[in-house]
C-alpha positions as CSV (number, residue, x, y, z in Angstrom):
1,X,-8.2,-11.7,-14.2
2,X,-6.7,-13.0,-11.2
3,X,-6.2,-16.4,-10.1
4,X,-7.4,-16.8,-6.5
5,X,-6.2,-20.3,-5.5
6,X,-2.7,-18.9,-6.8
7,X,-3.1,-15.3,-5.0
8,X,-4.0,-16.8,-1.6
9,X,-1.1,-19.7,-1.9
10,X,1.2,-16.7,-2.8
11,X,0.5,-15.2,0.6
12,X,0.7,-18.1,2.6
13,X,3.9,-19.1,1.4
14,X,5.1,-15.7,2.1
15,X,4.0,-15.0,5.1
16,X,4.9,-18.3,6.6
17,X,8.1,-17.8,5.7
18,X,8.3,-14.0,7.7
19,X,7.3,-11.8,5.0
20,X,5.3,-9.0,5.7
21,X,1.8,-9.3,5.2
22,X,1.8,-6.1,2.7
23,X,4.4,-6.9,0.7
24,X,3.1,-10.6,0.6
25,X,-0.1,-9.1,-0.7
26,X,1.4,-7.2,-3.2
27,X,3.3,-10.0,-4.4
28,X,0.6,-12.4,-4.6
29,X,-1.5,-9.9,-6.9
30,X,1.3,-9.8,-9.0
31,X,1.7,-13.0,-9.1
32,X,-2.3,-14.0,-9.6
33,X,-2.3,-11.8,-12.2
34,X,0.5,-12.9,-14.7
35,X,0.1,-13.6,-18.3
36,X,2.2,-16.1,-19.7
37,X,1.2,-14.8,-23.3
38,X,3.0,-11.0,-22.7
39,X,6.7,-10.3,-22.5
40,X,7.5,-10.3,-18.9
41,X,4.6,-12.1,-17.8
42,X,2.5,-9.0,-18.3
43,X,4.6,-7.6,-15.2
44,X,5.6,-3.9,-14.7
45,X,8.8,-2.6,-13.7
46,X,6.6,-1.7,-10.3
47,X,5.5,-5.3,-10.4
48,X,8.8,-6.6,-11.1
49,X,10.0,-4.7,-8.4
50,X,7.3,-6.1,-5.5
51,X,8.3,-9.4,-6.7
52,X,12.3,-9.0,-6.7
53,X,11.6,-7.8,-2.8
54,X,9.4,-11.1,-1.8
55,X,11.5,-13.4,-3.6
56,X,14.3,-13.7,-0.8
57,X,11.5,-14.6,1.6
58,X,10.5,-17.8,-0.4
59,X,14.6,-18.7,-1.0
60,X,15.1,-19.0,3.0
């Protein structure tokens, strides 16, 4: 179940900060879709991994 408001804040914090607009979408599904109940948020290693590459966009 994915949280829009959160999905759609994800990408415009990461795109207004230079990130590209795929990876900011992928990152924002992640994101939207976490589970605070599951180990790792409910995240992948693939999710993990979209995340670890957006982060540095939102630490500038």
């Amino acid at each position: 179940m994915q949280n829009q408001g959160l999905y759609d804040a994800t990408v415009q914090a990461l795109t207004e900060r230079g990130c590209p607009e795929e990876l900011a979408n992928q990152a924002a599904t992640v994101v939207s879709n976490d589970d605070s109940n599951k180990p790792n948020l409910g995240r992948t290693e693939t999710d993990q991994a979209v995340v670890k590459q957006a982060l540095p966009y939102l630490q500038k």
